[in-house]
C-alpha positions in Angstrom: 0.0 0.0 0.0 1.3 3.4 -0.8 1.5 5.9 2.1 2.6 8.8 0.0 0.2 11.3 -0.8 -0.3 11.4 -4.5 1.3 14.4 -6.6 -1.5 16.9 -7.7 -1.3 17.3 -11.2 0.4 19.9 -12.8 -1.9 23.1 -14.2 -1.7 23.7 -17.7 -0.5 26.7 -18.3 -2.0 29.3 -21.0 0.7 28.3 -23.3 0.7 24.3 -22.6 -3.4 24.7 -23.8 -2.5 26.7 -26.8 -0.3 23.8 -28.0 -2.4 21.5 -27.1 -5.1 22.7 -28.7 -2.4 23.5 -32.0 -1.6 20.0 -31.9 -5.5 18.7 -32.3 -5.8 21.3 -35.1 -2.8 20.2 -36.8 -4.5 16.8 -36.5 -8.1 17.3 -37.6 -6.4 19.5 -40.8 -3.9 16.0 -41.3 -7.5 13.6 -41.1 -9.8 16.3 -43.0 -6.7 15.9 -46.0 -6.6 12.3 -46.1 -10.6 12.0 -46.5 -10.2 13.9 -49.3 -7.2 11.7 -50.9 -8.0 8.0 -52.6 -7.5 5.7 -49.7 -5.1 3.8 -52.6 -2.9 7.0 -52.5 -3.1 7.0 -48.8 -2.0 3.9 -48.5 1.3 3.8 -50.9 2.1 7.4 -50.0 2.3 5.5 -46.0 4.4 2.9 -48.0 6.7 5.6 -49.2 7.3 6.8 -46.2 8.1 3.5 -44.4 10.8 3.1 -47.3 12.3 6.7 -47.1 12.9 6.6 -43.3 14.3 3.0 -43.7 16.6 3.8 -45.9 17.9 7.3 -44.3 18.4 4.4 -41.1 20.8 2.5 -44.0 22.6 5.5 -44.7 23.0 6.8 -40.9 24.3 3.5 -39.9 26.5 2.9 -42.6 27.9 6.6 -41.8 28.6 5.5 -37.7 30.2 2.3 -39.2 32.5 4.4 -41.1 33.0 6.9 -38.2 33.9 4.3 -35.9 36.6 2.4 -38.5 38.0 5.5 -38.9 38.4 6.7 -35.4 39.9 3.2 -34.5 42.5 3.8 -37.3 43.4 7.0 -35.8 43.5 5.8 -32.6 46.1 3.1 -33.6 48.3 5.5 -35.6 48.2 7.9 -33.0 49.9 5.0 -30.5 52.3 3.8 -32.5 53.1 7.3 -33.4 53.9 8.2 -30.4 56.4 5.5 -29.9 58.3 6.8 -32.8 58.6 10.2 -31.7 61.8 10.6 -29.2 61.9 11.6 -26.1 61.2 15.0 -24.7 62.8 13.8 -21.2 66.4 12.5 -20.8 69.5 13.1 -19.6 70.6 15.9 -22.3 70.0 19.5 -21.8 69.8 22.0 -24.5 70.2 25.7 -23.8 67.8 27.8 -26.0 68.8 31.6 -26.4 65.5 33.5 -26.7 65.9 37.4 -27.5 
């Protein structure tokens, strides 16, 4: 059993209710438009849709692939570059004249 007094909901503010109610316009205008359209055009144009995202998700994956090969690669080079650098640390001292 819950002995925590329940959380009074939130009031809408003025601008919360004017999106709201821009949202259920935006939605009649979308159903009024699709009565007027051939349900055969509603149906492929649904169809077209499905295929477009899918294929952006193709290209967006294929893109992270790529990043991800290519910031291994870096990563390696960048190791075994810095074992071929020398040494900025040792035993020798160089004096530097700066004027």
């Amino acid at each position: 059993m819950n002995t925590q007094p329940e959380a009074e909901p939130k009031k809408a503010t003025p601008i919360d209710e004017f999106v709201a109610h821009q949202k259920r316009a935006l939605d009649e205008t979308g159903k009024a438009i699709e009565a007027l359209l051939p349900p055969e055009f509603v149906k492929h144009t649904k169809e077209a849709q499905k295929e477009f995202v899918a294929g952006f998700k193709v290209l967006a994956d294929t893109f992270i692939d790529e990043m991800e090969k290519v910031a291994k690669k870096v990563e390696s080079q960048g190791k075994s570059d810095e074992d071929d650098k020398p040494s900025t640390t040792g035993k020798t001292k160089v004096k530097v004249q700066v004027e």
